[in-house]
N, C-alpha and C positions, 0 to 999 in steps of 0.2 A: 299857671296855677302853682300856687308854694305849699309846702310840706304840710302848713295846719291845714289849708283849706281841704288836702286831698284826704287829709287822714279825720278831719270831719265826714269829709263825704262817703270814704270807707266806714266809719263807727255808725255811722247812720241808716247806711244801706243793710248792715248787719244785723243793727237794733230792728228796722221794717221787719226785714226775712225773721229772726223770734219772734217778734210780737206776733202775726201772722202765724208762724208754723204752732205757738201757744193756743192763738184759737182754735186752729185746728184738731188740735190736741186735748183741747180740754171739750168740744163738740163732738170728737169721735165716736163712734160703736164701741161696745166691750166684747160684741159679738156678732158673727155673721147675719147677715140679714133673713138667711132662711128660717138661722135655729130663734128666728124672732117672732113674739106673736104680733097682731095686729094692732095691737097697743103701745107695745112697744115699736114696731116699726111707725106708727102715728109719731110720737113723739120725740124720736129720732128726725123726722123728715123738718120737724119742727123746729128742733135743735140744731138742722144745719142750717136754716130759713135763717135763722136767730144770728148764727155765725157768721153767715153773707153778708147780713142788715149791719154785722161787728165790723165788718172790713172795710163796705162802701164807706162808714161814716169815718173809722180809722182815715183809709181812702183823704174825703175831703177834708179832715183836720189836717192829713199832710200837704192837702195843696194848700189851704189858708193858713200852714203856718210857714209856706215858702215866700209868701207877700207882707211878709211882716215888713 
């Protein structure tokens, strides 16, 4: 393996880990679950559903764009 390929592989592996750690971040709590009402914990649970569904698909756009 030579110098570009690995340091693609390292910028790449980095870029996953933010985009990733981003969803998570922007699906987080603002606040503990208990001081939450029922309303708010609904739409949290919903917002990390939402977040998962972000990754899987993230997910397989990265394997189909390993077959290019």
């Amino acid at each position: 393996m030579n110098a570009n390929a690995m340091l693609r592989f390292f910028l790449r592996k980095v870029l996953h880990i933010g985009v990733s750690k981003g969803i998570d971040r922007a699906y987080g709590a603002d606040k503990a679950k208990k001081d939450m009402t029922p309303e708010e914990r609904r739409r949290h649970q919903a917002a990390r559903k939402n977040a998962n569904r972000s990754k899987q698909a993230l997910k397989m756009m990265r394997k189909i764009g390993r077959f290019r």
